[in-house]
N, C-alpha and C positions, 0 to 999 in steps of 0.2 A: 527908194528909187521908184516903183511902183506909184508910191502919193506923189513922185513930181511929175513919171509921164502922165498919167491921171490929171494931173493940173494943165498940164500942156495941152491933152487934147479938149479938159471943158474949155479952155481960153478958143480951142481951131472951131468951139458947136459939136463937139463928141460926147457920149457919156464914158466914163470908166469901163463897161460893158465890152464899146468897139473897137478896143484895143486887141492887137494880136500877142503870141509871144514874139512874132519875129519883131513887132514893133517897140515890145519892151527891150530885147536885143538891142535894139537899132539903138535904143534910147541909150542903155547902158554902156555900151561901148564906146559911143560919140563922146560920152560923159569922163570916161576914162580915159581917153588921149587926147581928151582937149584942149586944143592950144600948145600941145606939144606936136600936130603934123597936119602939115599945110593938105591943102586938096584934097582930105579924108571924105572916102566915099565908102558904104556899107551897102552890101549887095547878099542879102540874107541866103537867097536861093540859087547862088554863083557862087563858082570854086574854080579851083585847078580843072584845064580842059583832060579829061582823059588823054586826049592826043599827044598832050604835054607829056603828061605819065610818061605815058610809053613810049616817046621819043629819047626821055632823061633814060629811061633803060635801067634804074641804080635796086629797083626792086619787083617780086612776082607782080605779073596782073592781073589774074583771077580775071573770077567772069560777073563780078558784082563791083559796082564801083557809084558814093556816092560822094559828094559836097555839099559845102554851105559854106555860110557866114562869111563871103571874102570880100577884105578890106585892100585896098588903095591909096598909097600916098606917097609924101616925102616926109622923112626924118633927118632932120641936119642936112636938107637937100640931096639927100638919097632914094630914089623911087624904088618900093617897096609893094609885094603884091603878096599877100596870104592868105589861107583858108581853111578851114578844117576837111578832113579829107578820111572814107571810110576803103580801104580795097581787100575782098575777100575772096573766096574761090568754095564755093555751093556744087558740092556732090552728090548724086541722086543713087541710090540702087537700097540695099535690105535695110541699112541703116543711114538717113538723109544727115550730111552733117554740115557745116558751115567753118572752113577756116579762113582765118581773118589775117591776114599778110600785113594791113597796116592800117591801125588807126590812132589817130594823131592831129599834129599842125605841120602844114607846109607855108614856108616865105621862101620870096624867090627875092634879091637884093640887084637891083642894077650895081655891079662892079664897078668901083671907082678904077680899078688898075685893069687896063687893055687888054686883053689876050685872043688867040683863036687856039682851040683846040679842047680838049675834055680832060678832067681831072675830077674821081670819083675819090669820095671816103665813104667807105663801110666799116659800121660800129662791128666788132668781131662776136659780141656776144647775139646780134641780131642773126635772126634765122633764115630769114627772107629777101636776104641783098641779093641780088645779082652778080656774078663773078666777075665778069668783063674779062675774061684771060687774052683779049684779043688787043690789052691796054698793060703800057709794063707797069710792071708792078716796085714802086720806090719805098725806100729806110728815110726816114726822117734821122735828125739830130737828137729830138727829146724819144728816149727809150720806153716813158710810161706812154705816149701816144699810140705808138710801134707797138706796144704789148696791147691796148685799146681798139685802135682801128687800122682796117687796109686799104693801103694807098695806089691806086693805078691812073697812070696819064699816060693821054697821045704822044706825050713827050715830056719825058725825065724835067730837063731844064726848066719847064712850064710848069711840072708839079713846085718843084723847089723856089721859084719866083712867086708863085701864087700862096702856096702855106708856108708863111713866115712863122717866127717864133712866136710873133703877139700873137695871130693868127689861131697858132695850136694850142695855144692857153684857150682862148674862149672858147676853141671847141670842146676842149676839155668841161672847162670850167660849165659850159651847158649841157655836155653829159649829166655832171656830177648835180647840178640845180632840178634836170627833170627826171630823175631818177630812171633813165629808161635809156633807149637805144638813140644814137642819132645817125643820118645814112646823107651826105651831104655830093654837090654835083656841081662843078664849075665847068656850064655850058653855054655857047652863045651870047657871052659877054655877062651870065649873071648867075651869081652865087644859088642855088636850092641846097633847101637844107629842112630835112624833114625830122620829126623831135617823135618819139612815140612813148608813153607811159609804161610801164607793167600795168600801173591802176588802172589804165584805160582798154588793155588789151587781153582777152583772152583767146588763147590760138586756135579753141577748137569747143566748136559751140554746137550741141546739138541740137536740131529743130524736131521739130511734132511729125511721129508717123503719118 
C-alpha cells in the first residue's frame, strides 16, 4: 500500500519523502471501501464534535477529549458519519493519573424508521455509561440482551418500535465480533453507537511526576 501511495504521488511531482501518515490513511481507507460508498470523504483531523458527546449524554466526559480520522458517506443509500474518538478525565494532586472513559469508534447512521424521542443502550459490563434514570427503563423479549445491556427510552412504546428482533441480534452480534463494550443512542433521528475494545482501553493510566 505504501509502494502505491508512493506511486501516486511521483505521478502528482512528489517524492516518497512528502507523504504524511495522515496521507497514507487517507490513501488506505479510500482503498478499502471503494466502490462500496458513494460520496466517501476522509477528514483525518475531524471527529465527533464534543458538543455532540455531550448532548448524546450516554457516557462520562472528562476534561480531555480528542478525534480523528472521520469518514462520510452513504452505504446502500444510508448516510453514515464516523470517527475515532479518545474521552478521558486527567487528575492532578500527589499522584497525576489519567482515566480514560472511552476509546474507540463512533458512527452515527441516519435512521431509516422516523422517530422523535431518546432511546439509550448501555453495555452492562461498561463502567462509564451514564444512568439516564430520568428515561424508563424497558425488558426486551430476548433474555441474553436483558442480561447484556440496559435499555432506557422517553417512551416505552418507542424503545419496543425501534429495537426490533433483527435489531438485537446485531447488537449483539457486535458486542461478540469486537470483543469489548458497546453504549449505543437513538437521538434526533439517528442511530450512535459507540464500539470500545479491552485491547484498546486501559482505564487508568499513570503519567510522569
Amino acid at each position: 500500500l505504501s509502494r502505491g501511495l508512493g506511486d501516486v504521488y511521483k505521478r502528482q511531482g512528489y517524492n516518497n519523502s512528502d507523504y504524511t501518515i495522515n496521507d497514507y490513511k487517507a490513501y488506505v481507507i479510500k482503498k478499502a471501501i471503494e466502490g462500496q460508498v458513494e460520496g466517501l470523504v476522509y477528514e483525518p483531523r475531524f471527529g465527533l464534535p464534543e458538543s455532540v458527546y455531550s448532548d448524546l449524554n450516554v457516557m462520562r466526559h472528562g476534561n480531555r477529549y480528542h478525534k480523528e480520522d472521520l469518514i462520510t458517506g452513504k452505504y446502500k443509500n444510508v448516510y453514515f458519519v464516523q470517527s475515532d474518538l479518545k474521552v478521558q478525565y486527567e487528575s492532578n494532586g500527589e499522584h497525576d493519573t489519567t482515566t480514560t472513559y472511552f476509546r474507540g469508534r463512533w458512527i452515527a447512521i441516519d435512521y431509516p424508521k422516523k422517530f422523535n424521542g431518546t432511546v439509550v443502550i448501555i453495555d452492562n459490563s461498561f463502567a462509564y455509561g451514564v444512568k439516564r434514570k430520568e428515561l424508563e427503563k424497558i425488558q426486551l423479549e430476548n433474555p441474553y440482551f436483558n442480561d447484556m445491556f440496559t435499555v432506557r427510552a422517553s417512551d416505552i412504546q418507542l424503545g419496543y418500535y425501534l429495537l426490533t428482533p433483527q435489531l438485537v441480534e446485531k447488537i449483539m452480534e457486535l458486542k461478540q465480533s469486537t470483543n469489548g463494550n458497546i453504549v449505543a443512542c437513538f437521538k434526533n433521528g439517528y442511530l450512535h453507537i459507540f464500539t470500545v475494545s479491552y485491547t484498546h482501553l486501559r482505564a487508568h493510566e499513570t503519567r510522569g511526576n
